[in-house]
PLY file of the C-alpha trace (Angstrom):
ply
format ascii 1.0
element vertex 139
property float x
property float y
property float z
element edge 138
property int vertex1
property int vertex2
end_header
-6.37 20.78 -20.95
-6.21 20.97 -17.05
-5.48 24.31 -15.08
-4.09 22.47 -12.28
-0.52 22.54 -11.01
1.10 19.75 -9.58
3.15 19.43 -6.68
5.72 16.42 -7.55
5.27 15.03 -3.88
1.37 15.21 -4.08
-0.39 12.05 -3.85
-2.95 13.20 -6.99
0.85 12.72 -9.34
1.63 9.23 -9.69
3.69 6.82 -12.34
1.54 4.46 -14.23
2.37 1.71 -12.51
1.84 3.24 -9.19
-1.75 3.88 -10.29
-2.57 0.58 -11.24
-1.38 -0.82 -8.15
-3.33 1.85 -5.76
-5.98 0.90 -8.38
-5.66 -2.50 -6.98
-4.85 -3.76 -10.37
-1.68 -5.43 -12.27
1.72 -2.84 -12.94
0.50 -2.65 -16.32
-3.23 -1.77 -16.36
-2.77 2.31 -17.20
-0.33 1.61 -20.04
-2.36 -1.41 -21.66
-5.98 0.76 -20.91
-3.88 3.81 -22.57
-3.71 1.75 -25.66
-6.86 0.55 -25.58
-8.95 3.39 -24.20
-6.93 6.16 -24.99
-10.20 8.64 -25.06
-11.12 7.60 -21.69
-8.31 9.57 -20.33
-9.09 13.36 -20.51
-6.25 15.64 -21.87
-3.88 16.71 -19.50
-4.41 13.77 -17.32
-1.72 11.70 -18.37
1.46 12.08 -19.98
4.88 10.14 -21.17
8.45 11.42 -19.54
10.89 9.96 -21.32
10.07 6.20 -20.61
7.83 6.61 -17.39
4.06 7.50 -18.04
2.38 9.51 -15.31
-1.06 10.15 -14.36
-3.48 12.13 -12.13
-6.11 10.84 -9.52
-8.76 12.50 -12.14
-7.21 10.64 -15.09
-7.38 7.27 -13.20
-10.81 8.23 -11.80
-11.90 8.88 -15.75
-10.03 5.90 -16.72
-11.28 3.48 -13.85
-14.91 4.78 -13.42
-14.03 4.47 -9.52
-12.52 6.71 -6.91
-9.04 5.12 -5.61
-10.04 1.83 -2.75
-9.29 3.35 0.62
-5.81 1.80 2.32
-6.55 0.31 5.69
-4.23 -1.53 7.97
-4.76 -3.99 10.69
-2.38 -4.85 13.39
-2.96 -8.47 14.39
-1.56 -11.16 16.43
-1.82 -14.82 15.71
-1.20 -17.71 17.75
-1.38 -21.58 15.99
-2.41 -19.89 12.81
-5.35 -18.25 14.62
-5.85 -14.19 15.36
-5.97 -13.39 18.82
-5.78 -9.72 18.29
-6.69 -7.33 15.67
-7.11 -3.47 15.22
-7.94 -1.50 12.62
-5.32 1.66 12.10
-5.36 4.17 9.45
-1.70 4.45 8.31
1.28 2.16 8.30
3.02 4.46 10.95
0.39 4.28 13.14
0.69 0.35 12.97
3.78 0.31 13.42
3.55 1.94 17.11
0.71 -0.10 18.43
2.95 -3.34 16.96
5.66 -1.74 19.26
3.21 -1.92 22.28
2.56 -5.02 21.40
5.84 -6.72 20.98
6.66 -4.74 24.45
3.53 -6.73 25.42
4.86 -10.12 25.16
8.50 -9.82 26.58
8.23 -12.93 28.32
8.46 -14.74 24.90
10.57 -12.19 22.99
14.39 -11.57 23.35
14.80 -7.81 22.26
18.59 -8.43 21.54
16.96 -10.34 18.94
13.98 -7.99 17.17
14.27 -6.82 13.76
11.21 -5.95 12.08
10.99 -7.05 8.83
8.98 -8.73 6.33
7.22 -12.09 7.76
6.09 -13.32 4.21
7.09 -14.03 0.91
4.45 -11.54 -0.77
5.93 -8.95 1.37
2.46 -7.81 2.59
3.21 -8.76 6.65
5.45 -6.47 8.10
6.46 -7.82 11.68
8.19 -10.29 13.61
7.52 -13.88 14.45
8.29 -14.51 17.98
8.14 -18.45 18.38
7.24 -20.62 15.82
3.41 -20.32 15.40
3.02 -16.88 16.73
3.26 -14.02 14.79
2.72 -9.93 15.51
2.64 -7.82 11.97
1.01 -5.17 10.22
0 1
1 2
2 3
3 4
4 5
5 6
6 7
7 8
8 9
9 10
10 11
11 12
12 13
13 14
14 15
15 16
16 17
17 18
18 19
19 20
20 21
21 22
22 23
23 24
24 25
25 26
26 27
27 28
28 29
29 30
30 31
31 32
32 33
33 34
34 35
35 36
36 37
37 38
38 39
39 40
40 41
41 42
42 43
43 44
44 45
45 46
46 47
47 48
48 49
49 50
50 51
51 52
52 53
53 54
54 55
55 56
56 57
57 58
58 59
59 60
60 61
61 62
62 63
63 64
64 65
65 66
66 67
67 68
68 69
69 70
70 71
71 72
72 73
73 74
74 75
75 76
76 77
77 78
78 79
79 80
80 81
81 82
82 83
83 84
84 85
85 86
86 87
87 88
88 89
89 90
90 91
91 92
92 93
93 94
94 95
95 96
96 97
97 98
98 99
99 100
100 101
101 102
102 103
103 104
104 105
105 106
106 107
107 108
108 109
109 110
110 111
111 112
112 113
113 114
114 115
115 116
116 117
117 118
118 119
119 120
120 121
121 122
122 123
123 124
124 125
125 126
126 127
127 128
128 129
129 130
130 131
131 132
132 133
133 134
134 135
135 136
136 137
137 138
């Protein structure tokens, strides 16, 4: 059994289905591996809550074979479906300021009164706005 303590808002605690997406695989990978591969999991590494299963970075490192894929972002601008800028940032907040500059960067085309940041696609993996119709500034 593990020694370690967990801090609820540490990163190394997270729900099944948060695993398996940070895992980079379907919402239900952990729970149908748990059935499957239930020794792959050392003790103390996992356990049910009521309905919501929860698991450690070590349990999902055991379970995967593979340390968790490291989250990158890019910040890019396209124009006619083509990228005109990109940069590479390491968080989401960070993106989120340079997309700022950006959008500050191209007033001539953008009416502020207007700019809501949102979603750009139906996946919900492009967060930024679409200035005219063919150009497009997101995370």
């Amino acid at each position: 059994m593990s020694d370690k303590k967990y801090d609820l808002h540490d990163n190394d605690l997270m729900t099944a289905t948060e695993a398996s997406l940070r895992w980079g695989y379907d919402s239900s990978y952990v729970r149908q591996m748990k059935k499957k591969y239930s020794n792959k999991i050392p003790e103390g590494e996992i356990r049910l809550f009521e309905k919501t299963l929860v698991i450690t970075r070590e349990g999902m490192e055991a379970l995967t074979g593979r340390k968790e894929p490291t989250q990158c972002f890019f910040v890019i601008e396209e124009d006619n479906w083509s990228v005109k800028l990109q940069k590479e940032v390491a968080t989401f907040e960070e993106g989120k300021e340079i997309l700022k500059e950006w959008i500050l960067n191209n007033l001539e085309v953008v009416n502020l009164d207007q700019v809501v940041l949102k979603y750009i696609d139906p996946a919900k993996r492009k967060f930024g706005l679409s200035i005219i119709p063919d150009k497009r500034i997101y995370i």
